[in-house]
C-alpha positions in Angstrom: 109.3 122.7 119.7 109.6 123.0 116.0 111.8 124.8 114.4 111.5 127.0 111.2 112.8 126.3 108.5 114.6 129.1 106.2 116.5 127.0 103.3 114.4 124.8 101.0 115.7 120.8 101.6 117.7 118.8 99.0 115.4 116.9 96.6 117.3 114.0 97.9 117.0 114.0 101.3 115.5 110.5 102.7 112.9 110.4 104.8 112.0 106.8 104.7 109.1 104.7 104.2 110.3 105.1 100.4 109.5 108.9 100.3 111.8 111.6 98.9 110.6 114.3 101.3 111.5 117.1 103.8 108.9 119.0 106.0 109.4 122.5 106.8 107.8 124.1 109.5 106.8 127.6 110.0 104.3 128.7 113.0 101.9 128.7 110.7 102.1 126.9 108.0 103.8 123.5 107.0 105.1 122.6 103.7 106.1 119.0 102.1 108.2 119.0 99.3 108.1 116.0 97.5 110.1 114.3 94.3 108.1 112.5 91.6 110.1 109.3 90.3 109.4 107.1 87.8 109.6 103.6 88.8 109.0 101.8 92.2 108.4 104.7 93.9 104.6 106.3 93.9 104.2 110.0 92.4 104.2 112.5 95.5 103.4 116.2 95.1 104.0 119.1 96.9 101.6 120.8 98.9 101.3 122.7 101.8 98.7 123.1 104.6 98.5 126.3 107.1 98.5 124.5 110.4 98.2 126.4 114.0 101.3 125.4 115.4 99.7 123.4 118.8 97.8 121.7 116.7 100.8 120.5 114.4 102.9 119.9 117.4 100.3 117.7 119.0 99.9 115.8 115.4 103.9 115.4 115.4 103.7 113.6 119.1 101.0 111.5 118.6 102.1 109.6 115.6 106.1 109.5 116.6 103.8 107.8 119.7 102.4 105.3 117.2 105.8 104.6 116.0 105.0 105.7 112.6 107.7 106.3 109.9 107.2 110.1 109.3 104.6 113.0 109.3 103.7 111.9 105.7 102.7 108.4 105.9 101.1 110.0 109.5 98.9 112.6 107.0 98.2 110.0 104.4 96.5 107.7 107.0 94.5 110.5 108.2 93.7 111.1 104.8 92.0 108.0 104.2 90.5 107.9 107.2 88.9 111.2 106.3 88.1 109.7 102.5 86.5 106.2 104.2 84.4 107.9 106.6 83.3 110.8 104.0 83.0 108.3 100.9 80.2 106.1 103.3 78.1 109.4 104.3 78.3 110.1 100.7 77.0 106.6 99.5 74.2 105.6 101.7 70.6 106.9 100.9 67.1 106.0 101.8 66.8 106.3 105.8 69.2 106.8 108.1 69.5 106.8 112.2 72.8 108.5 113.0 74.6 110.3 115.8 76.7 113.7 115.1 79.1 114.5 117.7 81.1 118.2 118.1 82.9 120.8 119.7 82.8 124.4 119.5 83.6 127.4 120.9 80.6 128.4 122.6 80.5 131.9 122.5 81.8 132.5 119.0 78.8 130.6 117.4 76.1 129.3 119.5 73.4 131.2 118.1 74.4 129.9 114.5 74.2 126.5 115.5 70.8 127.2 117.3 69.6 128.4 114.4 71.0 125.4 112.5 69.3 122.8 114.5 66.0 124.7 114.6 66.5 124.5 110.7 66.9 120.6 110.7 64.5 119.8 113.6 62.5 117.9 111.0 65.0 115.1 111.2 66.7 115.6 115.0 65.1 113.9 117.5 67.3 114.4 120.7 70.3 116.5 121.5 72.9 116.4 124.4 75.2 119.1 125.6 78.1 119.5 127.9 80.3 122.6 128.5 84.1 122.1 129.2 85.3 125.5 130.0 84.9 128.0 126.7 84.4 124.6 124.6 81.1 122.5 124.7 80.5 119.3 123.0 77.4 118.1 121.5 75.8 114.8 120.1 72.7 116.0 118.0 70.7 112.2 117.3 68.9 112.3 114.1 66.3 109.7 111.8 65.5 110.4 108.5 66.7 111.1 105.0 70.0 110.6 104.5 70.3 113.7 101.8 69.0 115.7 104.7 71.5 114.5 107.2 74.2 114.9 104.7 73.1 118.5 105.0 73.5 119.0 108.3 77.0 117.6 108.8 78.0 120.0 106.0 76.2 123.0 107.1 78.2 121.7 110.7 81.5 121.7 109.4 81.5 125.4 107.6 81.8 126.5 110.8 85.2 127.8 111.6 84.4 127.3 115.6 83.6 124.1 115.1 86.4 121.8 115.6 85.4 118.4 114.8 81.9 116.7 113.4 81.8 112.9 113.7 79.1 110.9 112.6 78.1 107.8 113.9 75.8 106.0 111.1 73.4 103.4 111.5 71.0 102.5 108.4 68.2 100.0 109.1 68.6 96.7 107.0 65.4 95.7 105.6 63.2 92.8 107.7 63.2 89.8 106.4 60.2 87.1 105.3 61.0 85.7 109.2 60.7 89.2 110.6 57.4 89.7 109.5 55.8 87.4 110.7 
C-alpha cells in the first residue's frame, strides 16, 4: 500500500542510481522532487503526474520485480520507450501496413470508436474484437498512407476510455532489380 506523504523530503535524501530524489504519494497524484547539480550529476526537474492509485501500485511492483533502482529510472525507461516508439510513427511516410491494438471500456465509448473506424475505413482493411468482461480489445489492420494512419492512432488515444493503443508497423521496402524480374 502506499502511503501519503504530508512533509516535503530533504533535498538531500538519496535515492540511488545518482539521483537526488524523494517520491511522494498521494491517492491521486505522485510527485518527484528533484535537485539540479552542477557537475556529474544530470539536471532533474520536478514534476508531478496524477496517477490512479492501482495503477501506480501496479507500476511500483512491476519494476521493484525487474530489480530496478527506483520509480524514476523505472519512469524514465518508460519514457523512452514511449519517445522510440512515437519518434518512428512520426518519421516514416509513404505507405504503410500496420496493426493497432486497444482496450476500452465498452460501454463508455463504443459508438465513438464506431464512428471513428467508419471515418478511416478508407485505409482499414480488417478488424478483430474480443470482450473481457466491461473491457474489449481490439486489433484494427490497416494499409495506406502513413499521414492517415498517424491520424487514427491519435484520434485513438484522445479517448479517455481507451487505455492503451499500440501499433505494430510494417512499411514495404522497395523491390529490387532481382525482384522484378
Amino acid at each position: 500500500m502506499i502511503e501519503p506523504v504530508s512533509a516535503a523530503p530533504s533535498i538531500a535524501d538519496h535515492v540511488g542510481d545518482g539521483e537526488w530524489a524523494a517520491p511522494v504519494s498521494s491517492p491521486l497524484t505522485t510527485t518527484v522532487f528533484a535537485h539540479s547539480h552542477k557537475g556529474t550529476m544530470p539536471e532533474y526537474m520536478r514534476t508531478s503526474f496524477n496517477i490512479p492509485t492501482a495503477l501506480l501500485e501496479e507500476f511500483d511492483e512491476t519494476w521493484e520485480a525487474q530489480g530496478l533502482d527506483s520509480r524514476s529510472r523505472a519512469v524514465r525507461e518508460a519514457m523512452y520507450e514511449y519517445i522510440e516508439a512515437h519518434t518512428r510513427l512520426e518519421e516514416v511516410s509513404g505507405d504503410v501496413a500496420t496493426t493497432l491494438a486497444f482496450d476500452y471500456e465498452h460501454e463508455r465509448v463504443i459508438r465513438d470508436l464506431h464512428n471513428v473506424q467508419h471515418d478511416f475505413q478508407d485505409i482499414i482493411t480488417t478488424t478483430s474484437h474480443m470482450h473481457e468482461g466491461e473491457w474489449c480489445l481490439e486489433t484494427v489492420f490497416c494499409h495506406g498512407d502513413a499521414a492517415r494512419v498517424r491520424q487514427l492512432v491519435y484520434r485513438l488515444r484522445d479517448f479517455d476510455a481507451v487505455g492503451r493503443v499500440k501499433v505494430l508497423l510494417l512499411k514495404p521496402q522497395p523491390r529490387s532489380s532481382s525482384q522484378e524480374e
